[in-house]
Each structure stands twice: as C-alpha cells, then as structure tokens.
C-alpha positions in Angstrom: 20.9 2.1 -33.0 18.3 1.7 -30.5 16.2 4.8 -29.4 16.8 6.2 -26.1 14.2 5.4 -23.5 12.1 8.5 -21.7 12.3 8.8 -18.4 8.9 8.1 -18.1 8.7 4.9 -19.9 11.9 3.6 -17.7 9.7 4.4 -15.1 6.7 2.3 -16.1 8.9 -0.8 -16.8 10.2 -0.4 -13.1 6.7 0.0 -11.5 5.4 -2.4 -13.6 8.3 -5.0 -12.8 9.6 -5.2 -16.8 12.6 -3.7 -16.5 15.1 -6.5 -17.8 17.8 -4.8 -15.8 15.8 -4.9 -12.7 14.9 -8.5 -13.3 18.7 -9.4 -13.4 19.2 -7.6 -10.3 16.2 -9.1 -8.5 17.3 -12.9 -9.5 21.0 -12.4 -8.0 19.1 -10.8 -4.5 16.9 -13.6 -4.1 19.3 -15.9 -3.8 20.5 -14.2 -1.2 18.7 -16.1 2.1 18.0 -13.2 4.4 15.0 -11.4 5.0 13.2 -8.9 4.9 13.9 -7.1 1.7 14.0 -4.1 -0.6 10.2 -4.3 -2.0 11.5 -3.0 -5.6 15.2 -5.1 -5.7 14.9 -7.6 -3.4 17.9 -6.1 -1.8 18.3 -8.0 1.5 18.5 -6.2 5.0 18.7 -9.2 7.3 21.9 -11.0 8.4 24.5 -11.5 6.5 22.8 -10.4 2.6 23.0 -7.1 4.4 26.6 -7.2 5.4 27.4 -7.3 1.3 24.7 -4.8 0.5 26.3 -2.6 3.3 29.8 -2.7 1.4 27.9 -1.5 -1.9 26.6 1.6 0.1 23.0 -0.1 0.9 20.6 -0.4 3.8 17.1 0.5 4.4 15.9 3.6 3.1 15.4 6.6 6.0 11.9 7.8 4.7 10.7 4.2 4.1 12.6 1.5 5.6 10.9 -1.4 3.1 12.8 0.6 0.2 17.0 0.5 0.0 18.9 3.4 -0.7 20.6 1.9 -3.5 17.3 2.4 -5.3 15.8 5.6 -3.6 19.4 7.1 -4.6 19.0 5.9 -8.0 15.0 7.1 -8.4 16.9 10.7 -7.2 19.0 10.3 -9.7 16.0 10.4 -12.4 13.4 12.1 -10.9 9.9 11.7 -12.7 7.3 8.7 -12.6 5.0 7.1 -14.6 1.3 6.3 -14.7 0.4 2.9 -14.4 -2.6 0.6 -12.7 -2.4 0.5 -8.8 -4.3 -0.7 -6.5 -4.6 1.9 -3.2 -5.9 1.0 0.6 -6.6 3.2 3.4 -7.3 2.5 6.6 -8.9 5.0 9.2 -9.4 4.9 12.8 -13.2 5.0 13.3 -14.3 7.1 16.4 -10.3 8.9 17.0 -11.7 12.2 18.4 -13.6 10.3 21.3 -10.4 8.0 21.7 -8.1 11.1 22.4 -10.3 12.6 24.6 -11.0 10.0 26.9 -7.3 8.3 26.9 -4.0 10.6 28.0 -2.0 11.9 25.8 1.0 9.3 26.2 -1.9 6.4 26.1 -3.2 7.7 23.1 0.4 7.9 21.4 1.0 4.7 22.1 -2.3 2.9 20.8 -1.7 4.5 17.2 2.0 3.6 17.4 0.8 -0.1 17.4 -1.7 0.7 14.6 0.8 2.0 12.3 3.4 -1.1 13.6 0.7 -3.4 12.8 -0.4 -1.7 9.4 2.6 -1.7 8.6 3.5 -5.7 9.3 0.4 -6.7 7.2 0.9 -4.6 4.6 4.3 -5.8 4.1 3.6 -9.4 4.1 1.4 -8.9 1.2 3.7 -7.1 -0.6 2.5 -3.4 -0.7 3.9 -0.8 0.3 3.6 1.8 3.0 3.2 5.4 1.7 2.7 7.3 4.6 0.5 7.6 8.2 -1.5 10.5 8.8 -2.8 11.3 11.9 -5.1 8.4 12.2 -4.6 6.9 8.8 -2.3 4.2 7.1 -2.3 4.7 3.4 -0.7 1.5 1.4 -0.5 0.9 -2.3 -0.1 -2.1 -4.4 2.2 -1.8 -7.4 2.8 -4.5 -10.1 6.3 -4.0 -9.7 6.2 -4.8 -6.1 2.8 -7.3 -5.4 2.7 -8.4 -8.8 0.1 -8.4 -11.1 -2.5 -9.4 -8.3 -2.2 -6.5 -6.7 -6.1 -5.7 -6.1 -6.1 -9.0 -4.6 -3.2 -9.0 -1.8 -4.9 -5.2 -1.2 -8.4 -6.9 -0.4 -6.7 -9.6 1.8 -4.4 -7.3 3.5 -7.6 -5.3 4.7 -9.4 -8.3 5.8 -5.8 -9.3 7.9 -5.6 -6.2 9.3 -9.1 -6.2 10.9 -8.0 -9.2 12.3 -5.2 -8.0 13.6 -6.8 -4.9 15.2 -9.5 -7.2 17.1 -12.5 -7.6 14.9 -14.3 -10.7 14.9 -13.7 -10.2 19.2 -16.2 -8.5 21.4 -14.2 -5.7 21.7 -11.7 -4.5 18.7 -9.0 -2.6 20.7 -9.0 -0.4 17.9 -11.9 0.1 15.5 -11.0 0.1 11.9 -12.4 1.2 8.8 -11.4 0.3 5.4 -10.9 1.6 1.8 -9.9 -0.4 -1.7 -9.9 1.3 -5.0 -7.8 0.3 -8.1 -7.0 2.1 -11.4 -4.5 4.5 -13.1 -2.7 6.8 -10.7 1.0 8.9 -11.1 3.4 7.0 -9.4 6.9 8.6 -8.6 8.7 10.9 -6.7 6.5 14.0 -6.7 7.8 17.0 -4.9 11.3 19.0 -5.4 14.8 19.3 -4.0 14.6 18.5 -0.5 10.4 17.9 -0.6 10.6 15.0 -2.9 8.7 12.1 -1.8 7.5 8.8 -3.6 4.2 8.6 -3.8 1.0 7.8 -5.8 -1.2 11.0 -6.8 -4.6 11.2 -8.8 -8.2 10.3 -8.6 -7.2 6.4 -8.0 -6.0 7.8 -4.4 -8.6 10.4 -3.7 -11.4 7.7 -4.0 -10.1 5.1 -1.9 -9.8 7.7 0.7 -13.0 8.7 0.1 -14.1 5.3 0.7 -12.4 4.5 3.8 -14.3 7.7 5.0 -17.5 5.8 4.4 -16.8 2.5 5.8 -17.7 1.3 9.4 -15.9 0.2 12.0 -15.1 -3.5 10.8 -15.8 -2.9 7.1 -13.8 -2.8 4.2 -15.2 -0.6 1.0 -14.2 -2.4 -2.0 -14.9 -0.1 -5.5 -16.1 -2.2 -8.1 -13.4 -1.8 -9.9 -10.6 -3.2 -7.0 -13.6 -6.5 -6.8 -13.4 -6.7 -10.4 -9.6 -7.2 -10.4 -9.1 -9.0 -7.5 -11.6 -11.7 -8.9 -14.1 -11.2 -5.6 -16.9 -13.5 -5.5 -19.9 -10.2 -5.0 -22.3 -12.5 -4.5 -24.4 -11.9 -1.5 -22.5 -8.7 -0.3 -24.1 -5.6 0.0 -23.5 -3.1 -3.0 -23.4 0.4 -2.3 -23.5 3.3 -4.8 -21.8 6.4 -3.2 -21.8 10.1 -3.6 -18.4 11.0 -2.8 -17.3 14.6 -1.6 -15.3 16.4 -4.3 -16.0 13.6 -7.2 -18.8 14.3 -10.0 -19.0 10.7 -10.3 -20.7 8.3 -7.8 -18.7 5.3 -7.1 -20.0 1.9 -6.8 -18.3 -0.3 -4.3 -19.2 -3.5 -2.2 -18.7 -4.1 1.8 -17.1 -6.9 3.0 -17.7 -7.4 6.7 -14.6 -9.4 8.2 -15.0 -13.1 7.0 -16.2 -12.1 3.3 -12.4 -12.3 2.2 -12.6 -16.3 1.8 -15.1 -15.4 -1.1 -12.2 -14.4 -3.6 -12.6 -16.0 -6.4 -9.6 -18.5 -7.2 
C-alpha cells in the first residue's frame, strides 16, 4: 500500500510542477484556446474556456487575479507549503518622495497605477507571478511550477522589459526604476491564518533581493551571483559589486546590468 504523502511534500511537487495530477489537469486546459490563464492550472479565463470553467465554480482568484479559485480554494483546503528554489525580483521606484511632493495627490495615484499595471503585464508574460505592490514596490517571483525550470532567466529578462517599458533607454524615463534579482531556497505557501492567509514566498531568498533592489539605480538591475549563475548570464564585462546588506551577516555578491546587458544571456 503506498505511503501517504505530507502535506509538505504535495506541496513541493505542485511548486515544482511534478505533481502527476496537476500535469493531467494542465494538458486538458491547454487545449483549451483562450487566454490568459491560471499560472499553476492553466485554467482559462478568456472567452469561451472560461464559460466551462465558470460552470465548475472557476474564475480568477480575488486576491490575485493570474491564480483561479479552483486552485486558491483547493491550496485552502491544505494549508502549508514547501521550500523549494525560486527566483525573486523587486522593483522600486527610485526618487518616490520627490515624485509625491512635486505631483498632486490624484497625479501621483495615477503614475504608480500604471507602474503596477505595467509590472504586472511584464511579469506575466514571462510567467511569474505577482505577489504583492507595496507602496512603491512590485514584488514578483518565479516558481518552477509556474516559469519552469528557467525561472532565474525569465526573472532577469522580465527586469530588463520592464525598464523598457517604464522609459529607460529614452531621455526621460517617465518613471525611474530600480531593480533586484536573487535566486535560492525560500518557503513558498500560504503563510498567515484564518482570514490573514496569503500566498507568498518568505526567507532570506526574499529579504536579499529586496535588499538589492534598494541598492540599484535608476535604470539598473542587481543581479546576485547566484540568480546570474542560474540564468546562464554571460558576466563578462559587467560591473561586479560585493554588497554589505542591512540586516544580513553575509555580503552578497551581485552584478549590474544597465538596460541592453540582457542580450548577453548565455543560450
């Protein structure tokens, strides 16, 4: 008689896209033609896949509309998470407090609405996640049960798109961006109770990349040597810095790639 799995390891297999079940379910949504879709089942939520997934109780999830709540009711339904390898990227606003207090309220509202809009477009089409906006601050991860197993990868080009996207390379940005990528072993689940339960990533993977986003420059994206590493970049001829970080024992090597630099991944 087979042995029971633990929560936790049916948890890995999902993050880490093993789960045979998951698999089936992924291969019957797929060949459903609409788009976009659940990032974890493939669930679709455009016309007319969402009209069946509608009779089946399903649509896009309230607290994070690139989830369904087929599988946000299901993850309730067994609470917990795993630790696995992510790949984390956040992305700050360089210069905010000078923004808000030369623009209006209503103006100001309004530019960081179409930050998070177009955060949250370019992380999507490289198939990570949103996990939340703060303030100023779009914070995206990269599972292997979502992006695959190139994760660190689509985390580095999503950065290098979204300063694009936000006017760098132009005279002007019409928002100035900075950029953090770090990649290693972090809790993924829901984390929280009852009515607080949110899924997240939590650990030191997280706490660096925002650390490094706090060190890059408007334009620059702070790759740790470990995201480069897995992502295959090509380090050659970018400038390596070795970082003290607030709060972490450890300094933390990492290398900045100016917009442009993303063409030197290696193949």
């Amino acid at each position: 008689m087979p042995r029971k799995q633990s929560p936790e390891q049916t948890w890995r297999e999902a993050l880490t896209g093993e789960m045979d079940g998951l698999k089936r379910v992924q291969s019957i949504f797929k060949r459903i033609p609409s788009g976009p879709r659940c990032k974890l089942c493939y669930a679709p939520f455009g016309k007319p896949g969402s009209l069946l997934i509608r009779v089946l109780g399903g649509k896009p999830a309230v607290f994070n509309r690139r989830l369904c709540s087929l599988c946000v009711k299901s993850a309730h339904k067994h609470p917990g998470g795993a630790e696995v390898e992510i790949s984390v990227l956040f992305a700050d606003v360089r210069g905010s407090m000078a923004l808000a207090e030369h623009a209006q309220p209503g103006e100001y509202g309004q530019l960081l609405a179409r930050f998070y809009g177009t955060a949250a477009r370019v992380v999507d089409r490289w198939d990570g996640i949103v996990d939340k906006f703060v303030g100023d601050e779009a914070v995206a991860l990269f599972i292997p049960g979502l992006a695959g197993q190139d994760h660190a990868a689509d985390a580095v080009a999503a950065a290098h798109e979204l300063l694009e996207a936000t006017g760098h390379g132009e005279a002007t940005p019409w928002l100035p961006v900075g950029v953090g990528i770090h990649t290693g072993v972090s809790f993924v689940g829901f984390v929280g109770e009852e009515d607080a339960l949110d899924f997240t990533a939590v650990g030191d993977t997280v706490n660096t990349a925002a650390r490094l986003c706090k060190e890059a420059g408007p334009g620059e994206v702070l790759v740790s040597e470990a995201a480069a590493a897995a992502a295959g970049v090509d380090t050659s001829g970018l400038e390596h810095r070795v970082l003290e970080l607030r709060g972490r024992e450890q300094a933390v090597g990492a290398w900045v790639q100016p917009l442009g630099a993303a063409a030197t991944t290696a193949a």
